[in-house]
C-alpha positions in Angstrom: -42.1 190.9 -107.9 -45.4 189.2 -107.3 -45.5 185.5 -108.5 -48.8 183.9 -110.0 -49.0 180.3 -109.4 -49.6 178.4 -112.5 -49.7 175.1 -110.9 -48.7 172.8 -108.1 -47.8 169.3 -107.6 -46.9 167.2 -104.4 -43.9 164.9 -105.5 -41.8 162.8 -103.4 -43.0 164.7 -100.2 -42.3 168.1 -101.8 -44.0 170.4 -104.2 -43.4 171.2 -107.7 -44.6 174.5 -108.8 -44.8 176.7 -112.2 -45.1 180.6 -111.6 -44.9 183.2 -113.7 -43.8 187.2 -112.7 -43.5 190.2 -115.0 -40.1 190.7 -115.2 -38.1 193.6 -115.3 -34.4 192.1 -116.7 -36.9 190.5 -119.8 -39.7 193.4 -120.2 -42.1 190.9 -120.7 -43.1 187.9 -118.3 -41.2 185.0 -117.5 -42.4 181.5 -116.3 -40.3 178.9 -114.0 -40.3 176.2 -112.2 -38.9 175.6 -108.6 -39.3 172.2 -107.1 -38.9 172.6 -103.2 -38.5 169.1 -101.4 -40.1 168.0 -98.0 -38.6 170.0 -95.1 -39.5 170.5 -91.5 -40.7 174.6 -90.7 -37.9 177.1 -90.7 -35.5 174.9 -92.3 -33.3 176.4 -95.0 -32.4 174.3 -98.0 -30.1 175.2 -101.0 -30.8 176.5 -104.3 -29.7 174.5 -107.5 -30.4 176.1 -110.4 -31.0 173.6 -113.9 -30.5 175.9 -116.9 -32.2 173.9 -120.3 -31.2 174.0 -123.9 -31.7 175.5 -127.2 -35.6 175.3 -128.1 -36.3 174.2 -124.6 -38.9 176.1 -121.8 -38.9 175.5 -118.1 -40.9 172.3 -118.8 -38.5 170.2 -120.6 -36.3 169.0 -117.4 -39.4 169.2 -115.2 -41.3 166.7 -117.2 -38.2 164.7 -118.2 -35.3 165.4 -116.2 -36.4 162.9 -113.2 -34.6 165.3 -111.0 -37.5 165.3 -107.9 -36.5 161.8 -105.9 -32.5 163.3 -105.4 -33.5 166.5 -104.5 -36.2 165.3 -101.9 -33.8 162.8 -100.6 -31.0 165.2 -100.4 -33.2 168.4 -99.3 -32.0 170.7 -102.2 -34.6 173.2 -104.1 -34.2 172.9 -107.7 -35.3 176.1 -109.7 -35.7 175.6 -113.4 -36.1 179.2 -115.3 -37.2 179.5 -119.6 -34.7 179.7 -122.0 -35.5 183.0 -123.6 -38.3 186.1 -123.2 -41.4 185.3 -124.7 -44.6 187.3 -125.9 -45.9 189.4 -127.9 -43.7 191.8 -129.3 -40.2 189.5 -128.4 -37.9 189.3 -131.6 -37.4 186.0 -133.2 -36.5 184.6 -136.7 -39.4 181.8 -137.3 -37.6 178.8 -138.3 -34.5 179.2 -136.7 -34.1 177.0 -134.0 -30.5 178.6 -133.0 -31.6 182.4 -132.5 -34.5 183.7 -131.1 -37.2 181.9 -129.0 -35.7 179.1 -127.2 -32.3 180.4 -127.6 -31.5 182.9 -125.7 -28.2 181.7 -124.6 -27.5 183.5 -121.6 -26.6 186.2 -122.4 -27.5 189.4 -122.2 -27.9 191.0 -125.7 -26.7 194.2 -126.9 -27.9 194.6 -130.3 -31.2 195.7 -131.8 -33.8 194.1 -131.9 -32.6 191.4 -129.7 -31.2 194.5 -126.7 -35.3 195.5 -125.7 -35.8 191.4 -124.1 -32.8 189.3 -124.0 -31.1 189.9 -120.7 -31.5 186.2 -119.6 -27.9 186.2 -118.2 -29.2 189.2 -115.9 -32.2 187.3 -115.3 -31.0 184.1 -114.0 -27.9 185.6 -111.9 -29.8 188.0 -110.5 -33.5 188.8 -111.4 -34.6 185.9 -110.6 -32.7 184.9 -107.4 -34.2 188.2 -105.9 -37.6 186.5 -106.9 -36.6 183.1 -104.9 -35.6 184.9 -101.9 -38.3 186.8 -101.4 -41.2 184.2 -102.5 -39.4 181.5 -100.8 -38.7 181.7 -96.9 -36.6 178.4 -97.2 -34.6 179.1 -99.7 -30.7 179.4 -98.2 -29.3 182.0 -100.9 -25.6 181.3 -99.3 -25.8 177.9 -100.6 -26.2 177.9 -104.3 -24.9 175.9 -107.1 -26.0 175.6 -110.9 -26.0 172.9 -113.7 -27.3 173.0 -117.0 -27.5 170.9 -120.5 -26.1 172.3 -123.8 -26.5 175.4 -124.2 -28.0 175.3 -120.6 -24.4 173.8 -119.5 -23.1 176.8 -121.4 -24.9 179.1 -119.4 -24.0 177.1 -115.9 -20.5 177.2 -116.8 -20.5 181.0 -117.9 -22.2 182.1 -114.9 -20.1 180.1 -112.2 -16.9 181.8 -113.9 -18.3 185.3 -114.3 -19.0 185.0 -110.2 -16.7 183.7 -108.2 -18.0 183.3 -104.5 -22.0 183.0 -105.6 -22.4 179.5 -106.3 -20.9 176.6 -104.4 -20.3 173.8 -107.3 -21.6 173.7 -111.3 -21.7 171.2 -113.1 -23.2 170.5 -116.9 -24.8 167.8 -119.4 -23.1 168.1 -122.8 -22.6 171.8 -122.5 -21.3 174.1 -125.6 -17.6 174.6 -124.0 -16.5 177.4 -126.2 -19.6 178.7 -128.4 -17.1 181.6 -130.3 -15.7 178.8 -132.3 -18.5 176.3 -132.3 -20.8 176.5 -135.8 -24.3 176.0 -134.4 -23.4 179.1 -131.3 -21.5 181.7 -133.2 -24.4 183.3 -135.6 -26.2 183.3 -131.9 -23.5 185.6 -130.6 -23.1 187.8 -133.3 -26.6 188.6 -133.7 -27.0 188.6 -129.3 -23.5 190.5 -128.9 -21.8 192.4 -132.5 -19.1 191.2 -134.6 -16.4 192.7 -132.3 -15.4 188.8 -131.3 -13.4 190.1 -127.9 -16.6 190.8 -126.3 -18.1 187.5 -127.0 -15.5 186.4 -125.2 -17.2 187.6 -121.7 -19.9 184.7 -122.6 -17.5 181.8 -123.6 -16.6 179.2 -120.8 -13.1 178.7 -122.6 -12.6 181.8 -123.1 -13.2 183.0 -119.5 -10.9 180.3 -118.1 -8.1 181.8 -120.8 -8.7 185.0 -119.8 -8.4 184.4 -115.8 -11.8 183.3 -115.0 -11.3 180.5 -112.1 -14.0 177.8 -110.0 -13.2 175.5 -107.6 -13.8 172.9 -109.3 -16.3 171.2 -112.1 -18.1 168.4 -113.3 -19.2 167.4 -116.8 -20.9 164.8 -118.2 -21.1 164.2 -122.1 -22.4 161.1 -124.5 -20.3 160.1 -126.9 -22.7 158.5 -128.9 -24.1 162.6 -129.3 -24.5 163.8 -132.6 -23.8 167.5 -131.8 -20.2 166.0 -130.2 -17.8 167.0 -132.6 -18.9 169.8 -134.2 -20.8 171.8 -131.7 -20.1 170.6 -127.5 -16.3 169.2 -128.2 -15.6 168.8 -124.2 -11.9 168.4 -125.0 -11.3 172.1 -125.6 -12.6 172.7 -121.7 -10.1 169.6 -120.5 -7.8 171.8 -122.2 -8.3 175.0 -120.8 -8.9 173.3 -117.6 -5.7 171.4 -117.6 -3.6 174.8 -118.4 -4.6 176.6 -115.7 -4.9 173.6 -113.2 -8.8 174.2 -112.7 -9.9 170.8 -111.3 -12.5 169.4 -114.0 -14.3 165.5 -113.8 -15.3 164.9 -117.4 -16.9 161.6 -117.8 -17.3 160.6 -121.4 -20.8 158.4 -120.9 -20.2 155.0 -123.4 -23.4 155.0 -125.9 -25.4 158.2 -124.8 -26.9 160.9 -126.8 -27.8 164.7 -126.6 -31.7 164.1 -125.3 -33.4 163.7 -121.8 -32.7 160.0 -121.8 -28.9 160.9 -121.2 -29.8 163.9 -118.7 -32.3 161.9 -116.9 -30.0 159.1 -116.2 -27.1 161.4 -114.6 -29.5 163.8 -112.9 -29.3 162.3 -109.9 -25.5 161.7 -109.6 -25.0 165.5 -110.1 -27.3 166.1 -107.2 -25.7 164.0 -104.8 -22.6 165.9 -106.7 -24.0 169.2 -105.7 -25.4 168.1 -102.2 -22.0 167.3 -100.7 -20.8 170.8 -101.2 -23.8 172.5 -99.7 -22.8 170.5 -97.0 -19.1 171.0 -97.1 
């Protein structure tokens, strides 16, 4: 479990950090990024986890997402993990931006050759949170919550149903709501997960909810001027499965924004404040 420090940064009173560990879930080794805001000596601060997108690393939200003056202001960690396993001897299909490096969607993979490295839904709901406790004294781990973009709000949505009690609030940019039925996801899950379609849907947000999956409540955010909109994110079938079952879900169709950074970046702070008042609930 020990970390290497690839860099540090003083932001906004706190520091930002890269670090990389060998980890088990991935057999290979994984770099993040936590950014941990000022705080006085034995203080405990909560733990929001950002998961990115498809053909994104760690570095994509930390260089872009604008994320640091919230979270210092508001006194809430932010831990950014990769996307997929990486190195030498990690299965990918060159090319193919949806499968593969970059795409590891969160799940944890049961076919060959994918099974031997992509377990990132192990790794970021429990791998890695053992590696923030114990590397990070003020981390509170009773106080978590989790947001993503695209197939990173996929995987924040996904792992807030699949454990009920372990985070606190989720929330997403533009997630994929239901990937089973969504063209640019499903090849993903059949290569990832088999063609027997009931088990993919253990690793579908709409399908969870359908099935009995429950969170207190959720937020979403989502452009409508995004290309990927209708054929590929299509919030609607959440608001749906939401509405059935009387989860409580905010989804706030943003007038004129895409799918890139310049739409996460300009919400990132909202969600915070979001995610702030119920750490502090």
């Amino acid at each position: 479990m020990a970390l290497e420090t690839k860099s540090l940064w003083k932001a906004h009173g706190g520091m930002q950090g890269v670090y990389s560990h060998a980890s088990a879930a991935c057999a290979c080794a994984m770099t993040f990024a936590v950014y941990v805001p000022p705080h006085a000596e034995g203080q405990k601060l909560p733990v929001l986890w950002y998961l990115s997108g498809l053909t994104c690393t760690h570095a994509n939200v930390m260089e872009k997402g604008e994320y640091r003056k919230a979270a210092a202001e508001h006194g809430v960690i932010i831990v950014c993990p990769d996307t997929s396993p990486r190195g030498e001897g990690v299965a990918d299909v060159p090319g193919d931006w949806k499968l593969g490096l970059g795409a590891g969607f969160y799940v944890d993979a049961t076919q060959e050759p994918w099974s031997a490295h992509y377990r990132m839904y192990s790794y970021v709901t429990a791998e890695l949170p053992a590696v923030i406790a114990a590397s990070f004294p003020m981390a509170d781990m009773g106080r978590q919550g989790v947001f993503g973009h695209s197939m990173g709000g996929h995987g924040a949505l996904i792992a807030a149903l699949k454990n009920p009690g372990r985070y606190l609030s989720c929330s997403a940019f533009a997630p994929i709501v239901h990937p089973m039925t969504a063209d640019w996801s499903r090849p993903a899950l059949a290569a990832y997960l088999g063609s027997d379609e009931t088990i993919w849907r253990k690793w579908d947000a709409v399908a969870l909810i359908e099935d009995g999956a429950r969170f207190p409540e959720l937020l979403v955010d989502q452009g409508t001027a995004d290309s990927f909109l209708a054929d590929g994110l299509r919030p609607w079938l959440l608001e749906e499965a939401c509405r059935a079952v009387s989860l409580p879900l905010s989804l706030r169709m943003q007038a004129g924004y895409d799918h890139s950074y310049y739409f996460v970046s300009s919400f990132v702070a909202d969600h915070i404040v979001w995610h702030a008042k119920r750490f502090a609930a």
